[in-house]
One Martini backbone bead per residue (centre of mass of N, CA, C, O) as a GRO file, in nm:
protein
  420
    1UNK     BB    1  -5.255   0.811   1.665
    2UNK     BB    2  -5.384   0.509   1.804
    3UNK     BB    3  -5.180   0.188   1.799
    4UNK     BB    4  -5.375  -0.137   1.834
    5UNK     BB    5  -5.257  -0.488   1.922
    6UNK     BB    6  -5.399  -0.787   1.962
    7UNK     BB    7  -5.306  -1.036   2.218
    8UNK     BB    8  -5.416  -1.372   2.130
    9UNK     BB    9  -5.324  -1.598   2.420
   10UNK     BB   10  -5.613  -1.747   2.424
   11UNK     BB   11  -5.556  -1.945   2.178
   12UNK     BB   12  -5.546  -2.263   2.117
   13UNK     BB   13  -5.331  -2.246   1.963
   14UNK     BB   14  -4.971  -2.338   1.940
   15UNK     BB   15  -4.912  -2.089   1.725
   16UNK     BB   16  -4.772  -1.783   1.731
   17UNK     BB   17  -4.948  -1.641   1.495
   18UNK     BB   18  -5.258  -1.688   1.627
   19UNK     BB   19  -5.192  -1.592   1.919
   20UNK     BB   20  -5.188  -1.304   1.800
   21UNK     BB   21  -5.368  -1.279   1.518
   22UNK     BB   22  -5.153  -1.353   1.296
   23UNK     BB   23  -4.981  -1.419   1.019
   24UNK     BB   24  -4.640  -1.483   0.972
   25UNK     BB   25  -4.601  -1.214   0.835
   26UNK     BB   26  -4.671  -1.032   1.068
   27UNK     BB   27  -4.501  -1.143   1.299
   28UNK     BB   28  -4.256  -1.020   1.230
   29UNK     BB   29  -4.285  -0.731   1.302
   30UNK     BB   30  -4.271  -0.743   1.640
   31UNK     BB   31  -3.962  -0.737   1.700
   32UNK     BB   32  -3.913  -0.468   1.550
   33UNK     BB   33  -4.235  -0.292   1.637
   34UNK     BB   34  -4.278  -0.332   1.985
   35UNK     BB   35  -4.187   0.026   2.077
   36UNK     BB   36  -4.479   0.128   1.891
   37UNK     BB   37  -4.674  -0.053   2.013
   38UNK     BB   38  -4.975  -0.157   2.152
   39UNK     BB   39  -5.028  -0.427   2.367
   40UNK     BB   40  -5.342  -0.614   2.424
   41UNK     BB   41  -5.564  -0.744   2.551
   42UNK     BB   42  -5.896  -0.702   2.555
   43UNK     BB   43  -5.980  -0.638   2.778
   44UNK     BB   44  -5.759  -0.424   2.852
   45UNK     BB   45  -5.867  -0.225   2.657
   46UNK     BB   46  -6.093  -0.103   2.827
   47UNK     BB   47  -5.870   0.048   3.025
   48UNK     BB   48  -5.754   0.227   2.758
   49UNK     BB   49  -5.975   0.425   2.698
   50UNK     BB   50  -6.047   0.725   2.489
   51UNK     BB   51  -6.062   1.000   2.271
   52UNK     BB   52  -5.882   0.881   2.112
   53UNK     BB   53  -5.751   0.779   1.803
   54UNK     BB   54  -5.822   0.424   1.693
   55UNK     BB   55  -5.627   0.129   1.610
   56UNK     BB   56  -5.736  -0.201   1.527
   57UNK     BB   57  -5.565  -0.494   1.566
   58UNK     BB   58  -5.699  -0.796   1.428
   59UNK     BB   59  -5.730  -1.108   1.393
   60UNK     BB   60  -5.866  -1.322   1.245
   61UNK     BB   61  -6.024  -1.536   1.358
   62UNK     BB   62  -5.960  -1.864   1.538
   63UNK     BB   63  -6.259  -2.089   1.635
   64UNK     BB   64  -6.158  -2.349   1.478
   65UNK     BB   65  -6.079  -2.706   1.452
   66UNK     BB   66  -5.944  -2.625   1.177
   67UNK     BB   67  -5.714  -2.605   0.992
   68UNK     BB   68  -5.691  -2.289   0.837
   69UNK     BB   69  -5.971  -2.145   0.954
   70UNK     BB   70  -6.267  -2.004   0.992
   71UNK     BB   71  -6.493  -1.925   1.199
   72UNK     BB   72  -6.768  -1.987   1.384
   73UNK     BB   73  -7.029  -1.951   1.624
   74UNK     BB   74  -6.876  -1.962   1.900
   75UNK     BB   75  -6.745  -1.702   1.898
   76UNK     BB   76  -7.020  -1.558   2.047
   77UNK     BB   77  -6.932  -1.707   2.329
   78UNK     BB   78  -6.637  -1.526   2.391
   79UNK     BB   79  -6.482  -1.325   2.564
   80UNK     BB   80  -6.365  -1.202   2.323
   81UNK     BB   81  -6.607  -1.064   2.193
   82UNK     BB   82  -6.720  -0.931   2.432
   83UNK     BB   83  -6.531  -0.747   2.454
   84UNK     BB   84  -6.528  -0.617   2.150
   85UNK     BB   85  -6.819  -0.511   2.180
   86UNK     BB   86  -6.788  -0.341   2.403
   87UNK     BB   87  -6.581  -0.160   2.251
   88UNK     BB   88  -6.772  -0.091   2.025
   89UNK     BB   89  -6.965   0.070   2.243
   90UNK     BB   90  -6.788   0.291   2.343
   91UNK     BB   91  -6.612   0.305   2.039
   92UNK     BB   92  -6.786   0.435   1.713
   93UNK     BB   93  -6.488   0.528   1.571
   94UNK     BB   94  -6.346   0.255   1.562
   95UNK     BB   95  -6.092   0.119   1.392
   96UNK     BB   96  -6.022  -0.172   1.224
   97UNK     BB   97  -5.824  -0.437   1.152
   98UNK     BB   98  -5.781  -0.706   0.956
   99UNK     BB   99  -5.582  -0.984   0.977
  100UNK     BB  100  -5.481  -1.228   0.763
  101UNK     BB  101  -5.352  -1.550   0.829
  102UNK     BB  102  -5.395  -1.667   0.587
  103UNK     BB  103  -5.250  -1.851   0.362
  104UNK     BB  104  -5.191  -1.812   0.019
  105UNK     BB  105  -5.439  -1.697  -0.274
  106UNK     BB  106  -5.705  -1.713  -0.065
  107UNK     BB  107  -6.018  -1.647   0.092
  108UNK     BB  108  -6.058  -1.962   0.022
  109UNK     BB  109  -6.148  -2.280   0.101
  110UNK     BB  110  -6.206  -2.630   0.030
  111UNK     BB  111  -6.562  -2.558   0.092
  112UNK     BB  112  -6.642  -2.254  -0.080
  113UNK     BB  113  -6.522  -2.086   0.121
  114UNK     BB  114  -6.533  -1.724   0.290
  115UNK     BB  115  -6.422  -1.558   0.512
  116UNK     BB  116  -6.599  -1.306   0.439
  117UNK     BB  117  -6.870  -1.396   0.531
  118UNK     BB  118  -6.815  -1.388   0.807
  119UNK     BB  119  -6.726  -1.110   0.859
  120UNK     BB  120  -6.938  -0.936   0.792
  121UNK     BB  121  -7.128  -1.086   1.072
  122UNK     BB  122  -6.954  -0.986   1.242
  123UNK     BB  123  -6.962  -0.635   1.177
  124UNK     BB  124  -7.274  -0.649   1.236
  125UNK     BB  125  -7.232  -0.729   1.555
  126UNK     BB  126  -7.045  -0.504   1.641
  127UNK     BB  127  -7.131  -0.223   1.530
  128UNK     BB  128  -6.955  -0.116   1.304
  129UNK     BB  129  -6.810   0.110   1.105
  130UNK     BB  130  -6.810   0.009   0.763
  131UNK     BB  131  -6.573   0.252   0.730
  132UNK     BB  132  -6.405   0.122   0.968
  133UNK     BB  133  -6.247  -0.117   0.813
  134UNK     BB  134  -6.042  -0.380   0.697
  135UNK     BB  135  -5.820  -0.560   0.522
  136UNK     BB  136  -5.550  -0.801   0.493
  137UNK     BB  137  -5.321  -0.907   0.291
  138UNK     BB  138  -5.085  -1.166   0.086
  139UNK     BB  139  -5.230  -1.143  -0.176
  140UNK     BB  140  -5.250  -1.003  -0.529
  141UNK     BB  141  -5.567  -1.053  -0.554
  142UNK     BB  142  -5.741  -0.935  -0.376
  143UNK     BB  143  -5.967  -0.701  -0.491
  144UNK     BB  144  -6.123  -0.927  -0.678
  145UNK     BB  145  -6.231  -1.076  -0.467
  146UNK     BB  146  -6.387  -0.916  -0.282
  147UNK     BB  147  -6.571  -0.807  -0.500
  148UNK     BB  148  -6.713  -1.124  -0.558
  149UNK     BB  149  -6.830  -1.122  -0.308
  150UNK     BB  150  -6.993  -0.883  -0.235
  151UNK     BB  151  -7.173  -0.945  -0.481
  152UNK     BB  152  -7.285  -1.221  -0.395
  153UNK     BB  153  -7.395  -1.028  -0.118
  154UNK     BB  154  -7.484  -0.731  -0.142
  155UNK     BB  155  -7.183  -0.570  -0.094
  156UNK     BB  156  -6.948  -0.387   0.028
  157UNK     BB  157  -6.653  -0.371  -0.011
  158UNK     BB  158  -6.370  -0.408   0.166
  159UNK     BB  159  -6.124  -0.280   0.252
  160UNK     BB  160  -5.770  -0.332   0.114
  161UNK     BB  161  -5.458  -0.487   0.137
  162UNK     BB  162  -5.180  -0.578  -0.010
  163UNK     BB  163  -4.939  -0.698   0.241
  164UNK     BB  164  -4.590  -0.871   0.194
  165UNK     BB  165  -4.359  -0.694   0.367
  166UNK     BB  166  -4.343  -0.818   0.634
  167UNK     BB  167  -4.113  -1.041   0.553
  168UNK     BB  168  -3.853  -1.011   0.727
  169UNK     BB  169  -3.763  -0.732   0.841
  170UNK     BB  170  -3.524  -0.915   1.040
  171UNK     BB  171  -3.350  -0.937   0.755
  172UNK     BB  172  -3.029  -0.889   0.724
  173UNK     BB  173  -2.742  -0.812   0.472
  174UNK     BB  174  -2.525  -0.546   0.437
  175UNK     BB  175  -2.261  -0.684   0.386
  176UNK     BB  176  -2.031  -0.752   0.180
  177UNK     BB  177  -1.938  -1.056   0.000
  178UNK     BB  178  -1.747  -1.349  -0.063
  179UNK     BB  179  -1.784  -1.612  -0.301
  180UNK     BB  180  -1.792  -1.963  -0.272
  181UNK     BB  181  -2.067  -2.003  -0.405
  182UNK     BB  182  -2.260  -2.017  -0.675
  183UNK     BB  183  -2.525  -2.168  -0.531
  184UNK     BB  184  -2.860  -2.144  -0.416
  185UNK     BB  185  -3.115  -2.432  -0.302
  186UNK     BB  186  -3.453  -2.399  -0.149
  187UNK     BB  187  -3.626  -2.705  -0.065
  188UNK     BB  188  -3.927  -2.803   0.166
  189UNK     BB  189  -4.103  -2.889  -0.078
  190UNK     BB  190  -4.267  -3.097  -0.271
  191UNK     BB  191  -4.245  -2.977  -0.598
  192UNK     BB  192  -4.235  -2.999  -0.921
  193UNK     BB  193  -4.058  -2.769  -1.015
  194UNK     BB  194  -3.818  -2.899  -0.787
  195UNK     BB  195  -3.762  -3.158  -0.899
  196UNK     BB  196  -3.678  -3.072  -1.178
  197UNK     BB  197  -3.426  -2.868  -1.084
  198UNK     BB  198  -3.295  -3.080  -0.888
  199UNK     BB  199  -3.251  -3.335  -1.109
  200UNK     BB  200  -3.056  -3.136  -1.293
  201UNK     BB  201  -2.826  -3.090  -1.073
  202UNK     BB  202  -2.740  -3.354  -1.033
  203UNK     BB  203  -2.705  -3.468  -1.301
  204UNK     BB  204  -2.461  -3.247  -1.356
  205UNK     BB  205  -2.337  -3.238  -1.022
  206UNK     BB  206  -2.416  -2.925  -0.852
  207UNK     BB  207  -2.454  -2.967  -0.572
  208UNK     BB  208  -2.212  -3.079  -0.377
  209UNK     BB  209  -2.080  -2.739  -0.464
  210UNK     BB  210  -2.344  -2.651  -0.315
  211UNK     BB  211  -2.666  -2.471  -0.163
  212UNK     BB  212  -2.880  -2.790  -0.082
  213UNK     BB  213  -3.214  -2.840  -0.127
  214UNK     BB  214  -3.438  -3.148  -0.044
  215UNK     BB  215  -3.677  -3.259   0.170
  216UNK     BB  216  -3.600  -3.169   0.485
  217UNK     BB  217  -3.917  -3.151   0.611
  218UNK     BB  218  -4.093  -3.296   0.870
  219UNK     BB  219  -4.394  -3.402   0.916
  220UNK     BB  220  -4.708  -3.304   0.863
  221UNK     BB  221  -4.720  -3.124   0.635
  222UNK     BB  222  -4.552  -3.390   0.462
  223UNK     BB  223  -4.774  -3.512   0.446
  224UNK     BB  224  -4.973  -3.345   0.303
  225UNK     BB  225  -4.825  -3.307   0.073
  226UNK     BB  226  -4.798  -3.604  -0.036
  227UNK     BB  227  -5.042  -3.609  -0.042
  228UNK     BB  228  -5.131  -3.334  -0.266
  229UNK     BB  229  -4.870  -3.426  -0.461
  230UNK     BB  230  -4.775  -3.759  -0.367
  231UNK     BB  231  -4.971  -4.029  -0.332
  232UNK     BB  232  -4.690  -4.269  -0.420
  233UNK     BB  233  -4.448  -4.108  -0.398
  234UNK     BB  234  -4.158  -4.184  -0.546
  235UNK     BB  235  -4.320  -4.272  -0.811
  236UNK     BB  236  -4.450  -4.004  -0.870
  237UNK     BB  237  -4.227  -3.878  -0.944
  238UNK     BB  238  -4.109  -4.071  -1.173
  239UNK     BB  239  -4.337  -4.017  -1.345
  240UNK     BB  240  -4.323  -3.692  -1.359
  241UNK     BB  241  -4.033  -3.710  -1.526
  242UNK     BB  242  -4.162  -3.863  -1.744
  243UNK     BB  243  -4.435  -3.682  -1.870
  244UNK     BB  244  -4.383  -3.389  -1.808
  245UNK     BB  245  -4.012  -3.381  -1.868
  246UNK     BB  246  -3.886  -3.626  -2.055
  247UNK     BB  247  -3.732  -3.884  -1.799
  248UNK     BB  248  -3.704  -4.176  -1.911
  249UNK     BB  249  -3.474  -4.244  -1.663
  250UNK     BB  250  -3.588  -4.418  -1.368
  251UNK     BB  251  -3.309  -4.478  -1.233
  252UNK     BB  252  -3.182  -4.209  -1.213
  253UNK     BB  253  -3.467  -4.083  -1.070
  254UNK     BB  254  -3.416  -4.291  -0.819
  255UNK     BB  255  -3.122  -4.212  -0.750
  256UNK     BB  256  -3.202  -3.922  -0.642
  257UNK     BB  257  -3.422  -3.968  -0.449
  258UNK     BB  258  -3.273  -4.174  -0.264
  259UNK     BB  259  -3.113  -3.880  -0.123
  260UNK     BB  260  -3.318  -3.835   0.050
  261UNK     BB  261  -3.262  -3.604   0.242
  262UNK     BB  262  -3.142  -3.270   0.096
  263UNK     BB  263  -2.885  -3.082   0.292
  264UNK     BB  264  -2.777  -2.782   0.376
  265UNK     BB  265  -2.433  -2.819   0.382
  266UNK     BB  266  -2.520  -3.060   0.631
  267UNK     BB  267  -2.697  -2.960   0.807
  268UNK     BB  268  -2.936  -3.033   1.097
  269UNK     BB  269  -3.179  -2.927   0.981
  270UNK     BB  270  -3.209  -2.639   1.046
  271UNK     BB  271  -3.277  -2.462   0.800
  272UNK     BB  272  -3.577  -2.645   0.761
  273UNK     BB  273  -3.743  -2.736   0.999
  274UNK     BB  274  -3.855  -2.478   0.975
  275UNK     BB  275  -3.980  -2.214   0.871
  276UNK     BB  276  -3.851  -1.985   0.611
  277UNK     BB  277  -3.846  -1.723   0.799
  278UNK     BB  278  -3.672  -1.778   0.979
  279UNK     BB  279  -3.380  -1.635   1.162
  280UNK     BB  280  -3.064  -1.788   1.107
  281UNK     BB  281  -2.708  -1.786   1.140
  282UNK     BB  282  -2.708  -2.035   0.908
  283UNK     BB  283  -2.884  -1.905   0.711
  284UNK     BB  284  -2.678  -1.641   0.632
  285UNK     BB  285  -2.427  -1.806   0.571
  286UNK     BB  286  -2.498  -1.925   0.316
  287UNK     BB  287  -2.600  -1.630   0.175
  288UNK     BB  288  -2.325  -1.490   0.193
  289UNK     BB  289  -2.162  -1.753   0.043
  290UNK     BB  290  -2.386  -1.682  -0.217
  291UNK     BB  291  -2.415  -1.578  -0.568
  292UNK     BB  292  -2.683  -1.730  -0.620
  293UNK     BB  293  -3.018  -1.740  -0.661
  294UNK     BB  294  -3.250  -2.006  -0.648
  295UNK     BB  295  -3.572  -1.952  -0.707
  296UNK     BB  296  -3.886  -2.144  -0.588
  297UNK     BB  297  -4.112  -2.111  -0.576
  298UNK     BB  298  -4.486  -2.161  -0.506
  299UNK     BB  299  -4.562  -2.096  -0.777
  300UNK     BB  300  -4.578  -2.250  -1.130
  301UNK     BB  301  -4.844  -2.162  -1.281
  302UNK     BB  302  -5.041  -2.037  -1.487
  303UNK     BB  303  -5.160  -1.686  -1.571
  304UNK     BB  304  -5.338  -1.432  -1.684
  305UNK     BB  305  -5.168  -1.252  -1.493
  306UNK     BB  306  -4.943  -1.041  -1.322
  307UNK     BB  307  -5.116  -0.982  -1.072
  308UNK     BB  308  -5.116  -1.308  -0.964
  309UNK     BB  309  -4.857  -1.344  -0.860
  310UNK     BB  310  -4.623  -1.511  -0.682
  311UNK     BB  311  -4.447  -1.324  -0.412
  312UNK     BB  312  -4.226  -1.421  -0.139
  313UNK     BB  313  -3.994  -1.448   0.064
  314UNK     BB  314  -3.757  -1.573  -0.120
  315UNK     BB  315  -3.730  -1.321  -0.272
  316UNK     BB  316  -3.675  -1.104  -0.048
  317UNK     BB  317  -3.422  -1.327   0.069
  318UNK     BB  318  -3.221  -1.219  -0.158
  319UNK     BB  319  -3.269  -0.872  -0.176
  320UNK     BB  320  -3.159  -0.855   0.143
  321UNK     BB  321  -2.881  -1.023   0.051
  322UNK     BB  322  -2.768  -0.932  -0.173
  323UNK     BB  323  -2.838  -1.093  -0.473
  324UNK     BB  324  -2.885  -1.295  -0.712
  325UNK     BB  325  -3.152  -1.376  -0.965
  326UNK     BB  326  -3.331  -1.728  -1.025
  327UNK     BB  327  -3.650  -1.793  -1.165
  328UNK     BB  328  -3.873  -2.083  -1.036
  329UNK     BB  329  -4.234  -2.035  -1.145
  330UNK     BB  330  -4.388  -1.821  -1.278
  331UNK     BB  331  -4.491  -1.628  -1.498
  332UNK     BB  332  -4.424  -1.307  -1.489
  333UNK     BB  333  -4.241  -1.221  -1.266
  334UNK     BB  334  -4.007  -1.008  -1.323
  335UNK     BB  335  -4.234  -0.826  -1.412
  336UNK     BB  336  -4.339  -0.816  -1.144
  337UNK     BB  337  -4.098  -0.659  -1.045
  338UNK     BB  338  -4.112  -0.410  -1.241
  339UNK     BB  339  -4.368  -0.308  -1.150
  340UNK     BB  340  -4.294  -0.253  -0.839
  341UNK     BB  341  -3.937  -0.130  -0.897
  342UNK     BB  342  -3.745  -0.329  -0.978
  343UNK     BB  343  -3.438  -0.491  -1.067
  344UNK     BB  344  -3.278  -0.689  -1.277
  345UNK     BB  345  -3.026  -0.923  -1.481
  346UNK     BB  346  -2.989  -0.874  -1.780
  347UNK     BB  347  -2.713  -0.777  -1.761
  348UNK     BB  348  -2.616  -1.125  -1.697
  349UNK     BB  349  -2.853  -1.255  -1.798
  350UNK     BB  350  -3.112  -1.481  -1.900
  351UNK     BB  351  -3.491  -1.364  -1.934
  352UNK     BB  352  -3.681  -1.506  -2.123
  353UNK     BB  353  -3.816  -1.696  -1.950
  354UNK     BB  354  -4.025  -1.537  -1.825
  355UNK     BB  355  -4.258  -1.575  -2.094
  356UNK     BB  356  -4.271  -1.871  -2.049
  357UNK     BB  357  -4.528  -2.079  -2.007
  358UNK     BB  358  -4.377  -2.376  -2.017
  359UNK     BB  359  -4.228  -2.515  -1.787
  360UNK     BB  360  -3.999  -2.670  -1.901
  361UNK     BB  361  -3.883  -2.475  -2.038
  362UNK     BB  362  -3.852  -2.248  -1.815
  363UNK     BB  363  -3.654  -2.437  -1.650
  364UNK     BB  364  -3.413  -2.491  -1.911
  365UNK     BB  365  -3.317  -2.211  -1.905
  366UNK     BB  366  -3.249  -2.145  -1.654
  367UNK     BB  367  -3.032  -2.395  -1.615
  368UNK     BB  368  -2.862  -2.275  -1.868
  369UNK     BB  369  -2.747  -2.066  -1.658
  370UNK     BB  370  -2.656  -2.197  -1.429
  371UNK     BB  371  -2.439  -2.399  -1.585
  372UNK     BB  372  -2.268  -2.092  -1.711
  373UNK     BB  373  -2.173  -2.022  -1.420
  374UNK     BB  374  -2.086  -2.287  -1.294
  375UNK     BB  375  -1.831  -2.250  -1.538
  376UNK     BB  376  -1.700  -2.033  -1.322
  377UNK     BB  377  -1.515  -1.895  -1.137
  378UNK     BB  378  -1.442  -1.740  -0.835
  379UNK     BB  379  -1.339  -1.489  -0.992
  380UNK     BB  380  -1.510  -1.423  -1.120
  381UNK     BB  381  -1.823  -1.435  -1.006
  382UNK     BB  382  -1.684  -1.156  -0.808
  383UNK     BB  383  -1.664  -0.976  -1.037
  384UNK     BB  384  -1.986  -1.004  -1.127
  385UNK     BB  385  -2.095  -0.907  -0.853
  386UNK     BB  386  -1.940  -0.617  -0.827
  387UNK     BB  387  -2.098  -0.496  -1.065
  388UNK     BB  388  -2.391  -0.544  -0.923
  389UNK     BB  389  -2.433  -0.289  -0.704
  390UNK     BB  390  -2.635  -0.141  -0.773
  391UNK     BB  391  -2.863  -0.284  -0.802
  392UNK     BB  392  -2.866  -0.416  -0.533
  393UNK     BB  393  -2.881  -0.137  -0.370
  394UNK     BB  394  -3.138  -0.089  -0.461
  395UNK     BB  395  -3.330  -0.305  -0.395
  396UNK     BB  396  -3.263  -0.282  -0.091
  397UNK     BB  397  -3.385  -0.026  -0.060
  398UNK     BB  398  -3.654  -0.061  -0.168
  399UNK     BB  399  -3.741  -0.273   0.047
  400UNK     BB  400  -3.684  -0.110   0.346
  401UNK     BB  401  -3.903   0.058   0.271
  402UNK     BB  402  -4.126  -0.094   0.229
  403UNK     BB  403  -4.121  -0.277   0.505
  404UNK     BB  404  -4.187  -0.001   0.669
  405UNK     BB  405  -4.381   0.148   0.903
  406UNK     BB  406  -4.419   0.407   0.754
  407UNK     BB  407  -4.556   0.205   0.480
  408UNK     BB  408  -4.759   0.074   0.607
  409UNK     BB  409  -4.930   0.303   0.726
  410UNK     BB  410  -4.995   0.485   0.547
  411UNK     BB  411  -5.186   0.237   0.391
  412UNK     BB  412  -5.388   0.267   0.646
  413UNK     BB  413  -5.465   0.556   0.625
  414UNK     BB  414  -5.540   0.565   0.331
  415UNK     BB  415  -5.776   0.372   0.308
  416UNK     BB  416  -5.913   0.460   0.559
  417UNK     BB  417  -5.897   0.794   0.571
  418UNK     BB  418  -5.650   0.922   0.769
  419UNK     BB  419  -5.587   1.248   0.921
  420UNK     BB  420  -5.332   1.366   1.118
   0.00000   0.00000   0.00000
């Protein structure tokens, strides 16, 4: 089976993962893996067609001026199709496998549509058999979604699969390593749950010795969240920890926000200014000598069921870290990490937190094991470290594997049903 990846550098995007034609979660795997695969921009696959069996890897296109939206009919009009064309009516056995660039936890936009209606639409126009098409995506509820569509459309679900162990692939962190602060917690987006968090940590004292973010991120991005999340700027902060969290000291809270931006260990924004993925070695540094990860996930909010959980980069580049952890999140994260075969740390905090539904409470819970933490010696400290080695150990080997090569493409072989 021979597996060919589209490099599509013709993309208008000035984003390195668009112009690839894969979310940023894919994009990181080209660096690890990229000489095991084939990459050509599409004209060029039609020069190396043969007789072999091949799967090809296509970011869903993204031919719309939209930020992180999906194709118009524009699409139907460029070089890029016309080659994608000509390729399936050479070989009609070619298996195609759409990788999702979208962010989020839906395969739906703003205004109430859904990549697949468009999807369907491309592969009835390649004349590709529909029994050998798949999408990638990276939340954790595709097979409902997928199905929803489908239905709404009176036509049969994509197969899909659900794969977020893309992210850092080359974040490695082997070395055990002594500890020197209490804790990390990073944060770069503005979100309630962070706010309320940040607020604790400040107001107890426990950042300036320990490497802490808030809000360290500038640019387009940050307007977005500004618009989307604090429409009044820093008074709906300030409204949001007194109606919310019943933070009734206003001035208080006002005081902690006036150090906005807060910056890890106070490095020039290095950590902080690109996406979160991204690995550099001062950003390794911290985590080198930090013994607690407070996870803030990206979603707070509750959920009906613990298949929805959002699980992201923050919680594998702990367990990459050989770290332990305490999430910030949605309710039952732990669950659904012990789900998936992770162990977390009962025996050494209290996880009660993770089944409690509301915010505060859990956000609380998690605060006073941070604070029992933060009140040992770091001579304890690495102590509690060293008993923690088989866990970590284990952990790190489990995501090793979901991680690699050869467990993506099984996923892709299973699922496409190729028998090699």
């Amino acid at each position: 089976m021979r597996y060919i990846f589209v490099n599509n550098m013709n993309s208008p995007s000035i984003r390195f993962e668009k112009q690839v034609g894969f979310c940023w979660g894919y994009a990181q795997i080209f660096k690890t893996w990229f000489d095991d695969f084939d990459f050509y921009s599409l004209d060029e696959i039609n020069k190396h067609l043969n007789n072999d069996k091949k799967v090809l890897f296509i970011g869903v296109p993204d031919y719309c001026d939209k930020v992180d939206y999906f194709i118009d009919d524009s699409f139907y009009k460029t070089k890029e199709y016309e080659h994608l064309k000509e390729i399936c009516e050479k070989d009609r056995d070619l298996y195609i496998v759409f990788c999702s660039f979208k962010d989020g936890s839906s395969t739906y936009y703003g205004d109430g549509n859904s990549y697949l209606n468009k999807l369907y639409e491309v592969v009835d126009k390649l004349g590709v058999k529909f029994d050998n098409t798949m999408v990638i995506t990276k939340f954790a509820d595709s097979e409902f979604e997928f199905n929803k569509v489908a239905k709404e459309l009176n036509r049969i679900p994509f197969k899909n699969v659900s794969w977020n162990w893309s992210y850092l692939v080359d974040w490695v962190i082997e070395e055990k390593t002594k500890k020197e602060k209490h804790f990390i917690c990073l944060n770069r987006i503005r979100k309630p749950h962070r706010l309320y968090i940040g607020y604790l940590l400040w107001k107890n004292s426990l950042i300036d010795n320990n490497v802490f973010s808030y809000w360290s991120y500038c640019g387009d991005e940050m307007e977005l969240v500004e618009k989307n999340f604090f429409p009044d700027g820093k008074e709906y902060e300030v409204k949001m920890l007194a109606n919310e969290f019943g933070i009734r000291d206003r001035e208080s809270s006002r005081k902690f926000l006036s150090n906005i931006p807060y910056k890890a260990d106070k490095i020039d924004n290095i950590v902080d200014k690109d996406y979160s993925y991204i690995v550099t070695e001062e950003m390794k540094e911290l985590y080198k000598k930090s013994f607690l990860n407070i996870i803030t996930e990206d979603k707070w909010y509750s959920n009906s069921t613990d298949e929805k959980v959002s699980i992201t980069e923050k919680v594998f580049k702990a367990i990459k870290s050989k770290q332990p952890f305490l999430v910030v999140g949605q309710p039952n994260t732990l669950r659904h990490l012990k789900r998936l075969g992770f162990k977390t740390f009962d025996t050494w905090f209290d996880e009660s937190y993770d089944s409690i539904d509301k915010l505060k409470t859990r956000t609380d819970l998690v605060f006073s094991e941070v604070k029992r933490i933060c009140s040992y010696d770091m001579e304890k400290i690495n102590s509690i470290y060293n008993e923690m080695e088989e866990t970590l150990e284990y952990n790190y080997s489990l995501i090793k594997l979901l991680s690699s090569k050869e467990y993506f493409l099984d996923n892709i072989n299973l699922t496409l049903g190729i028998k090699e």
